[in-house]
C-alpha positions in Angstrom: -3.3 -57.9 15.6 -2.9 -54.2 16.6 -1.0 -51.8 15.2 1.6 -49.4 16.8 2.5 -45.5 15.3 5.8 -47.4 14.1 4.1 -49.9 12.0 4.8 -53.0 14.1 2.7 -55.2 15.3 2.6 -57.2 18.4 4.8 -60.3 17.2 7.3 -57.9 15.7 6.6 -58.2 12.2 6.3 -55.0 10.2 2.9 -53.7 8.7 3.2 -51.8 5.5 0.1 -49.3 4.8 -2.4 -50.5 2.3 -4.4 -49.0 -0.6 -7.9 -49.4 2.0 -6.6 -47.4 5.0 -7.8 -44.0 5.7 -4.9 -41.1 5.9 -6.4 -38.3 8.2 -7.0 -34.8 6.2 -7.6 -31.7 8.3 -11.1 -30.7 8.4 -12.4 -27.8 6.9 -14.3 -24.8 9.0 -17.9 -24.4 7.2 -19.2 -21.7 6.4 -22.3 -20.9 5.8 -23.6 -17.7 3.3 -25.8 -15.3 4.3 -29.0 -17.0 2.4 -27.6 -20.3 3.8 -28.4 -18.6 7.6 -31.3 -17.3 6.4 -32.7 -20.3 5.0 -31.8 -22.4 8.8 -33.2 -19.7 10.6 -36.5 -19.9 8.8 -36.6 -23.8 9.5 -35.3 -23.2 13.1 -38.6 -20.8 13.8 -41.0 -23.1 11.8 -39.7 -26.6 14.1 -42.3 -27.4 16.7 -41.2 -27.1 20.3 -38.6 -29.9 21.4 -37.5 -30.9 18.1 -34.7 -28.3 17.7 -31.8 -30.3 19.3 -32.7 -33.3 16.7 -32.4 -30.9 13.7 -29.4 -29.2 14.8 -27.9 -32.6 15.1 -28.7 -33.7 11.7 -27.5 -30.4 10.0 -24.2 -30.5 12.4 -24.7 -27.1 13.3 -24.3 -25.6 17.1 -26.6 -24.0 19.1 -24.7 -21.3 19.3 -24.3 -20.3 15.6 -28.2 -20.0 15.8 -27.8 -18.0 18.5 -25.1 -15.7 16.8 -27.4 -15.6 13.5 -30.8 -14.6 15.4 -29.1 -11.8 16.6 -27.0 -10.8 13.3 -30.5 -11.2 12.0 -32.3 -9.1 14.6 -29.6 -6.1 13.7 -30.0 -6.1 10.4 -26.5 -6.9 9.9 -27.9 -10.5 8.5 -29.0 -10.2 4.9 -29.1 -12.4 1.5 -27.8 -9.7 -0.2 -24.5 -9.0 1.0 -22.3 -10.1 3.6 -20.4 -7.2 5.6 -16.8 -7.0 4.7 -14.2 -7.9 7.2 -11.4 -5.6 8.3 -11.4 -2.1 9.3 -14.1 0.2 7.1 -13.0 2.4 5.0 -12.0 6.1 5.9 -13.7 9.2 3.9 -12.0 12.1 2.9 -12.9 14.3 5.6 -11.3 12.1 8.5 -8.0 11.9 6.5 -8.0 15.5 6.1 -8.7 15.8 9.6 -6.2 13.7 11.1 -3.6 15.3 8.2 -4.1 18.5 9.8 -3.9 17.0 13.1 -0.3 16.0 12.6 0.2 19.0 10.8 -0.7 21.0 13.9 1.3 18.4 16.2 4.2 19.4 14.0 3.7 23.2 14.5 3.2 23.0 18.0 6.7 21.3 18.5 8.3 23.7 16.2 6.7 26.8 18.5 7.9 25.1 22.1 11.2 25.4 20.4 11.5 28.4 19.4 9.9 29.4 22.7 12.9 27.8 24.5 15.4 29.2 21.8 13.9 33.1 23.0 13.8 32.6 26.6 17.8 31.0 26.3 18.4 34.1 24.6 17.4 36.5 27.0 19.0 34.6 29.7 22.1 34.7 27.5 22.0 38.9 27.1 21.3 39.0 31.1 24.0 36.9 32.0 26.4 38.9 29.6 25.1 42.5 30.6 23.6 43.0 27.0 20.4 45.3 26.6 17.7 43.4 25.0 17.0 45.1 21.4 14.0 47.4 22.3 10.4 46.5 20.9 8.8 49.0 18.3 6.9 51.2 20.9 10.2 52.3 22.3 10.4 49.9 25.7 13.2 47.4 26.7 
């Protein structure tokens, strides 16, 4: 007697869900801490030669995370005592005032190309009209 996703089974009759069948949950990701990786990696060097696939197997972990860990461990960015922080680090105070000014500066750069364009329409404006340009302080045009 086999049972279809519907519920039937072979000679039609219906199949109601009992109190001993298994529903399917999601699995979970593991994780592992920092003293947790630690801890593996110490058995990991400490196995005699050939016998790592065998442990790997029996703590369900991948070759790969021991991989991943030696060399988080070989940086120094493995340790029991804290675990680095995810997302971006945080700024100081001197690159926030830095890239304040920056826009700052953007800000006054735009504002100067304008006002250069403002000048020169100007004197194209008193040329095309015949106006003298008001003379400078040392007494030129």
């Amino acid at each position: 007697m086999s049972l279809h996703t519907n519920g039937a089974t072979n000679n039609g009759a219906v199949h109601h869900a009992t109190e001993t069948e298994v529903t399917p949950t999601r699995a979970k990701r593991r994780s592992f801490t920092a003293k947790q990786k630690i801890q593996i990696l110490t058995e990991v060097d400490q196995l005699p030669h050939g016998e790592l696939g065998a442990y790997l197997r029996r703590k369900g972990i991948y070759s790969s995370s021991v991989s991943t860990w030696k060399k988080q461990r070989d940086e120094g960015l493995l340790s029991s005592k804290a675990a680095p922080q995810r997302g971006p680090a945080p700024r100081s105070s001197e690159s926030k005032n830095l890239e304040r000014l920056e826009r700052e500066n953007a800000k006054l750069r735009k504002k100067l190309e304008q006002a250069d364009m403002i000048i020169a329409a100007q004197k194209k404006l008193c040329e095309i009209y015949g106006q003298n340009r008001p003379a400078s302080k040392d007494g030129h045009k």
